[in-house]
Biopython code that builds the backbone (N, CA, C, O; Angstrom):
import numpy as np
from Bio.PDB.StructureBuilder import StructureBuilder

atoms = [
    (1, "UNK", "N", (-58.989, 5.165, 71.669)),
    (1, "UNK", "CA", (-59.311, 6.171, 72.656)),
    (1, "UNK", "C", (-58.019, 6.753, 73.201)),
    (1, "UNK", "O", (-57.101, 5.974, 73.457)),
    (2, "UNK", "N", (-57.886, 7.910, 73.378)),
    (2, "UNK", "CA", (-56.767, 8.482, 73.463)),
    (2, "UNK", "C", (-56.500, 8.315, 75.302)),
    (2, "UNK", "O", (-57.448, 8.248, 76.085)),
    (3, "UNK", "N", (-55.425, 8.283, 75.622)),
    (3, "UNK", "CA", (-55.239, 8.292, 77.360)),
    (3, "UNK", "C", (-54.287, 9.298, 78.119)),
    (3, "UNK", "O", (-53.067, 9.354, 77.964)),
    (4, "UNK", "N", (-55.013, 10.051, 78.932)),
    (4, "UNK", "CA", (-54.416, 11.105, 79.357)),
    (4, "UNK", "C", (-53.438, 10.869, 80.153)),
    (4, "UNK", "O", (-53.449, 9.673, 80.445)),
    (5, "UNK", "N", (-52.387, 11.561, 80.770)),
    (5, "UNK", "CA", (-51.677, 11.365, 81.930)),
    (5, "UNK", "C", (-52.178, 11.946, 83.364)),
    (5, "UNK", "O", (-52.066, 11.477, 84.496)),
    (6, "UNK", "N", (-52.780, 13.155, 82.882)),
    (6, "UNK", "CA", (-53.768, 13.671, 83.822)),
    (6, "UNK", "C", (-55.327, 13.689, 83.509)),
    (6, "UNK", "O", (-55.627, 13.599, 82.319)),
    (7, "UNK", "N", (-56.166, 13.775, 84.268)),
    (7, "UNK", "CA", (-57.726, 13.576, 83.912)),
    (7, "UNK", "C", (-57.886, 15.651, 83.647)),
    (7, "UNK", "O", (-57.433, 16.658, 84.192)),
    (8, "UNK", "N", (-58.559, 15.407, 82.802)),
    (8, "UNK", "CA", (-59.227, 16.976, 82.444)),
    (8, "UNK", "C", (-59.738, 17.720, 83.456)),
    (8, "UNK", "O", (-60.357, 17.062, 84.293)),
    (9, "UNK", "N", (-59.651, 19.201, 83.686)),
    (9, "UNK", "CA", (-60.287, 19.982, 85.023)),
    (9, "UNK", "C", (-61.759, 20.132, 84.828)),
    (9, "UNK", "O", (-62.505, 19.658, 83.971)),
    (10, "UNK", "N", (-61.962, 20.846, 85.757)),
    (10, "UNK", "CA", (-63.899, 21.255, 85.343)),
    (10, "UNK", "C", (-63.754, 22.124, 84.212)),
    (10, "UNK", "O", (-64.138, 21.859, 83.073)),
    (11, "UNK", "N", (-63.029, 23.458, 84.682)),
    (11, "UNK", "CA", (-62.964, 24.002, 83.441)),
    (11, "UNK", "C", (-62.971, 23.546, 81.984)),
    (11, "UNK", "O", (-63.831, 23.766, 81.132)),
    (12, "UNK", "N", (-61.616, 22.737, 81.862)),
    (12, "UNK", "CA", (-61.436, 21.778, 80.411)),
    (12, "UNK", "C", (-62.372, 21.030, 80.275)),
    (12, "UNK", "O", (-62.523, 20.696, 79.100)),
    (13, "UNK", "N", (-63.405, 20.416, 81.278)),
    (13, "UNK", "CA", (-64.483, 19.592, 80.447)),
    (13, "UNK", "C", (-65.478, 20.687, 80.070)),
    (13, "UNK", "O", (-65.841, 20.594, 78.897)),
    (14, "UNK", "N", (-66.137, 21.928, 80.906)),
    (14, "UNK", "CA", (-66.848, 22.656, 80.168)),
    (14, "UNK", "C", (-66.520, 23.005, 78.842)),
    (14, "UNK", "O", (-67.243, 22.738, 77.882)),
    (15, "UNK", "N", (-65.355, 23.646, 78.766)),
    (15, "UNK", "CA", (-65.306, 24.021, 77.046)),
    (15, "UNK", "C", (-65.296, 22.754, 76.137)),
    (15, "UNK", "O", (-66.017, 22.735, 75.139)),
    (16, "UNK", "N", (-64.659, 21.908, 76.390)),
    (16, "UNK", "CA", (-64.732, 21.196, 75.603)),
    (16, "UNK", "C", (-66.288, 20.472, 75.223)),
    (16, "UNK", "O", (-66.471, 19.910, 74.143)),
    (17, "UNK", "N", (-67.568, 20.604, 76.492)),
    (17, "UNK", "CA", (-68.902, 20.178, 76.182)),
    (17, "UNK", "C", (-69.264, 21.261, 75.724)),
    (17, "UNK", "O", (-70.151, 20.907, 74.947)),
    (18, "UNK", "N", (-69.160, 22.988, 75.621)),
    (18, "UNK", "CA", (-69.272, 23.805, 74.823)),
    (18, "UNK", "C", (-69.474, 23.746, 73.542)),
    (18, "UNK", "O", (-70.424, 24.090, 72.838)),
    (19, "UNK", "N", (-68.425, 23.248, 73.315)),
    (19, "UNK", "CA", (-67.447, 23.293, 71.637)),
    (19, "UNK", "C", (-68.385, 21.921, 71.037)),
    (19, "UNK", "O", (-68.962, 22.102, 69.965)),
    (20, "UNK", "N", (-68.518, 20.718, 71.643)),
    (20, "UNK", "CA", (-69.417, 19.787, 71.137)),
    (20, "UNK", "C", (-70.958, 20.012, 71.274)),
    (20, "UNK", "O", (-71.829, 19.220, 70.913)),
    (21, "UNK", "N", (-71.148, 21.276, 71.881)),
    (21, "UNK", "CA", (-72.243, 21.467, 71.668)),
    (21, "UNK", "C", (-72.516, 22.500, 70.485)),
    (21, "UNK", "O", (-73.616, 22.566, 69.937)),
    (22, "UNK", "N", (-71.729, 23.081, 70.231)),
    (22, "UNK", "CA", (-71.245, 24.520, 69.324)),
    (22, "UNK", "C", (-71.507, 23.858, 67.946)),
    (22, "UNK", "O", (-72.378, 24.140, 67.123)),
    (23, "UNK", "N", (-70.625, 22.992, 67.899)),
    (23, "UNK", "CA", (-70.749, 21.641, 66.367)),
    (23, "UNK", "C", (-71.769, 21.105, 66.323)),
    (23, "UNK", "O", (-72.235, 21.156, 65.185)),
    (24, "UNK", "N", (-72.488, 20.502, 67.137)),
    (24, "UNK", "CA", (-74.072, 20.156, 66.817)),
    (24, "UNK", "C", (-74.875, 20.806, 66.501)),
    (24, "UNK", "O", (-75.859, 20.468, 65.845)),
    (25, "UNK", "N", (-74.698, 21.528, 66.776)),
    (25, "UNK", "CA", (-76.064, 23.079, 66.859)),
    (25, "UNK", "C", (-75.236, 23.673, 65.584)),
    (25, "UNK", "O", (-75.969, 24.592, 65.221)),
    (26, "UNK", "N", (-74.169, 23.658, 64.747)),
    (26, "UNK", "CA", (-73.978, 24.016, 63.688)),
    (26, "UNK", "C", (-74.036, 22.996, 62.793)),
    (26, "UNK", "O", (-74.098, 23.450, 61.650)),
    (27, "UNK", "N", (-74.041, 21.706, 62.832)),
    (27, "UNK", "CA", (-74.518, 20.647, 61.931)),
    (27, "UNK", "C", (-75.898, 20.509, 61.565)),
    (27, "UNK", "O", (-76.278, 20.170, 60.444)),
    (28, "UNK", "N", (-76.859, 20.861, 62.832)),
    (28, "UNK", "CA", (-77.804, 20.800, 62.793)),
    (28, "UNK", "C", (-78.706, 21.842, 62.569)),
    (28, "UNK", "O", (-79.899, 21.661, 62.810)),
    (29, "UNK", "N", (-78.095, 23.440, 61.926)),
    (29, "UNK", "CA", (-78.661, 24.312, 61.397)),
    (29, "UNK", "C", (-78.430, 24.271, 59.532)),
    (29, "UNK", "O", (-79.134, 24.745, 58.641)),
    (30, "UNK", "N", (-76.895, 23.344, 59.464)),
    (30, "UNK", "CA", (-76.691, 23.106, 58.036)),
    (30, "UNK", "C", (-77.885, 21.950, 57.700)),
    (30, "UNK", "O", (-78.363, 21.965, 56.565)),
    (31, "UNK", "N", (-78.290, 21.116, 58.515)),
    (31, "UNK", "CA", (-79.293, 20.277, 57.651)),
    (31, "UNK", "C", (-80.457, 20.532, 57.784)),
    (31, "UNK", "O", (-81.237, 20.106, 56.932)),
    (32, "UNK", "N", (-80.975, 21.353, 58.960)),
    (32, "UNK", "CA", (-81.883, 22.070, 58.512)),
    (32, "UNK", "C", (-81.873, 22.971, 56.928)),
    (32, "UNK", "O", (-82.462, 22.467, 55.972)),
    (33, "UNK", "N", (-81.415, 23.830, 56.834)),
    (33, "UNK", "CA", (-81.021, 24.405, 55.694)),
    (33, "UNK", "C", (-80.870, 23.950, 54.188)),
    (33, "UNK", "O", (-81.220, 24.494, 53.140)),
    (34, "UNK", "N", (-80.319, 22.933, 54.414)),
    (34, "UNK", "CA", (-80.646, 22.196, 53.350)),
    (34, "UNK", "C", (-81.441, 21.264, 52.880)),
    (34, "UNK", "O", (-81.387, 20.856, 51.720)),
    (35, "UNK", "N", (-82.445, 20.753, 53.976)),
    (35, "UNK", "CA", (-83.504, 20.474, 53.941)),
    (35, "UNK", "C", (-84.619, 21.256, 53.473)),
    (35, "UNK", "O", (-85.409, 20.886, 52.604)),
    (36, "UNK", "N", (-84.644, 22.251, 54.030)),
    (36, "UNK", "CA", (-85.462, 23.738, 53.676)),
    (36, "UNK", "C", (-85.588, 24.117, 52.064)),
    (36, "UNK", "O", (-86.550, 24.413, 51.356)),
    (37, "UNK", "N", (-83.981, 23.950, 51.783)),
    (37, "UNK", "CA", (-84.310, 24.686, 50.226)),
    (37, "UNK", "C", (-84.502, 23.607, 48.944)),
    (37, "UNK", "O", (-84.644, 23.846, 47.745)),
    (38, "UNK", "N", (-84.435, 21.989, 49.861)),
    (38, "UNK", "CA", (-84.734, 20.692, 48.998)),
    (38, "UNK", "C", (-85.405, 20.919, 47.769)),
    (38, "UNK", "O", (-84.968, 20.573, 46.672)),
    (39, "UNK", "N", (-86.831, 21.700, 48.045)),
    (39, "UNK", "CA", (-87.813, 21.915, 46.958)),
    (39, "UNK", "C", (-87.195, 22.707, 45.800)),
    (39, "UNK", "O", (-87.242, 22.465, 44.594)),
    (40, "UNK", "N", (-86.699, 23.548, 46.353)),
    (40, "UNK", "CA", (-86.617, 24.512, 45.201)),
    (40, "UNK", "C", (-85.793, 23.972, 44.486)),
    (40, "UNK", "O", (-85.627, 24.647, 43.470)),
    (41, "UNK", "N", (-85.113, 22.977, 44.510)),
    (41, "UNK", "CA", (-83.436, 22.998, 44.297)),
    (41, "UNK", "C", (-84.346, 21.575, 42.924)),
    (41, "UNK", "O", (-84.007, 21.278, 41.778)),
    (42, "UNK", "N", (-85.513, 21.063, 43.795)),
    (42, "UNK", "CA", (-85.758, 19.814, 42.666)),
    (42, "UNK", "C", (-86.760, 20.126, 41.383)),
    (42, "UNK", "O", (-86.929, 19.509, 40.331)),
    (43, "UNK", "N", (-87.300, 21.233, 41.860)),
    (43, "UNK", "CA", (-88.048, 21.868, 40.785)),
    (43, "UNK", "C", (-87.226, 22.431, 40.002)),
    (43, "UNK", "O", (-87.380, 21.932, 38.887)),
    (44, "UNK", "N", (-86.503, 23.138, 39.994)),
    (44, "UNK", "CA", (-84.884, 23.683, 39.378)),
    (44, "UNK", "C", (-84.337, 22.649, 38.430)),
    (44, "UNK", "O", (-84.414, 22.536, 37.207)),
    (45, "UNK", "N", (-83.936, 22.147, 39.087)),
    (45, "UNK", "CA", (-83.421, 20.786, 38.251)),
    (45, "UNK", "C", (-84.527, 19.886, 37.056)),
    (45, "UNK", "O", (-84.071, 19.409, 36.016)),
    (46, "UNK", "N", (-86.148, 19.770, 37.481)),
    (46, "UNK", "CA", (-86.929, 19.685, 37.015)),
    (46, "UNK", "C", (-87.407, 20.012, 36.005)),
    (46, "UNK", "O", (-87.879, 19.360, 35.073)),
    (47, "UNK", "N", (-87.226, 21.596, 36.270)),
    (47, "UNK", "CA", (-87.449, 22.847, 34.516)),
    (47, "UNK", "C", (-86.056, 22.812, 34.134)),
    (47, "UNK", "O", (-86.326, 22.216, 33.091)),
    (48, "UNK", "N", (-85.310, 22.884, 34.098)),
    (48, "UNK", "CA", (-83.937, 22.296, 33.377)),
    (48, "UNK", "C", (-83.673, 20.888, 32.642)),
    (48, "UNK", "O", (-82.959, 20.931, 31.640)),
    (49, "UNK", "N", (-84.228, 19.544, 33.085)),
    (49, "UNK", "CA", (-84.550, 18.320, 32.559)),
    (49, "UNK", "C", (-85.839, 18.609, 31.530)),
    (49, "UNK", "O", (-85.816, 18.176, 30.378)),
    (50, "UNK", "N", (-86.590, 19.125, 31.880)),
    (50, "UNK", "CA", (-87.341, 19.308, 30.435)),
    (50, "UNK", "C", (-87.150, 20.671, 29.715)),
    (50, "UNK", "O", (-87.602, 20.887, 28.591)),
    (51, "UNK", "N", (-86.682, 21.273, 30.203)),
    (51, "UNK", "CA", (-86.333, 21.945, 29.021)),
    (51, "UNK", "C", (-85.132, 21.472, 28.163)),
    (51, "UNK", "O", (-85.351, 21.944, 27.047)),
    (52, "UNK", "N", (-83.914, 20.739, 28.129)),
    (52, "UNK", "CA", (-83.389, 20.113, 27.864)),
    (52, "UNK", "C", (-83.888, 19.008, 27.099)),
    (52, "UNK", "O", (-83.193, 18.521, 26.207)),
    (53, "UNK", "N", (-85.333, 18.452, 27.440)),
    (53, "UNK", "CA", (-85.977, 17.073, 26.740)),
    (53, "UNK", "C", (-86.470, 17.671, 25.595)),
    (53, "UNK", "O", (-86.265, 17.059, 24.547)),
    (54, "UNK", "N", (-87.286, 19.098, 25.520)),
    (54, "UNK", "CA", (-87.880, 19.928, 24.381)),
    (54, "UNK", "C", (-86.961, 20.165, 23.670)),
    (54, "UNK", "O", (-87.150, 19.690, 22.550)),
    (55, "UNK", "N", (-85.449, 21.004, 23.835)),
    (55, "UNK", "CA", (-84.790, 21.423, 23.274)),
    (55, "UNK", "C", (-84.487, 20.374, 22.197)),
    (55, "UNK", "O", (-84.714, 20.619, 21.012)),
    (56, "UNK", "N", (-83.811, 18.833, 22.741)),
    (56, "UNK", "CA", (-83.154, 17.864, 22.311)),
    (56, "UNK", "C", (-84.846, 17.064, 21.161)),
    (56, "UNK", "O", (-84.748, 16.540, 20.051)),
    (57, "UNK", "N", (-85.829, 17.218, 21.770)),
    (57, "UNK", "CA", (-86.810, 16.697, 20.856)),
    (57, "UNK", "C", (-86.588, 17.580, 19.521)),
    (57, "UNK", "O", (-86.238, 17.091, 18.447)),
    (58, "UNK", "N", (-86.821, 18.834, 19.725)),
    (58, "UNK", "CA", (-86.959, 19.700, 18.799)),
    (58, "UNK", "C", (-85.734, 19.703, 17.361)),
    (58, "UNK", "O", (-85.979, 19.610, 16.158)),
    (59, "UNK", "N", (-84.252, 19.863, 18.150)),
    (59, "UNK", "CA", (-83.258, 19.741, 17.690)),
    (59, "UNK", "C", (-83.559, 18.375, 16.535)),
    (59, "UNK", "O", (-83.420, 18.629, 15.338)),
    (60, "UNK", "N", (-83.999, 16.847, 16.988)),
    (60, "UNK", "CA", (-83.817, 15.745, 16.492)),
    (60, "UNK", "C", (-85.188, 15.761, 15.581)),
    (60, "UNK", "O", (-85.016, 15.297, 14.454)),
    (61, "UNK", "N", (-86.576, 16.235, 15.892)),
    (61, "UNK", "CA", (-87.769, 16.240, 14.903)),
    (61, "UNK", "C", (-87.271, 16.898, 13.401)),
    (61, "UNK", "O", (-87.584, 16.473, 12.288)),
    (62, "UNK", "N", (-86.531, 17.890, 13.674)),
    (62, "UNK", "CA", (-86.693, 18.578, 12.197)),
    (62, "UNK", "C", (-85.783, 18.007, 11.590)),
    (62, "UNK", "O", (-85.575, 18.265, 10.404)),
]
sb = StructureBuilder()
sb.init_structure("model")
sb.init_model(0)
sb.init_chain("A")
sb.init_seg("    ")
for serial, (resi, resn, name, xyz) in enumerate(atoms, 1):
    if name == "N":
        sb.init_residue(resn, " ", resi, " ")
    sb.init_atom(name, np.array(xyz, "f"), 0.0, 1.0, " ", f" {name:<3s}", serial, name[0])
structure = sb.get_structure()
């Protein structure tokens, strides 16, 4: 923990609970967000794994 020589003003603690609030509320719009587009992203990956399984069947049947 870091130790000041002087204690922080009102001012300096507002911004600074600002700014930690600024970072939450932007952490917490990135995981929203990427929560959001989860689906698409596994179905994606999904038709790509089989199409890849057809391709590679096909390739090895003949």
């Amino acid at each position: 923990m870091a130790v000041w020589s002087y204690p922080p003003t009102p001012k300096q603690l507002a911004v600074m609970a600002c700014c930690f609030v600024t970072g939450v509320a932007l952490f917490a719009v990135g995981a929203h967000l990427s929560l959001a587009n989860v689906g698409t992203q596994q179905n994606r990956v999904k038709a790509r794994r089989n199409f890849v399984k057809d391709r590679l069947r096909k390739l090895l049947d003949d």
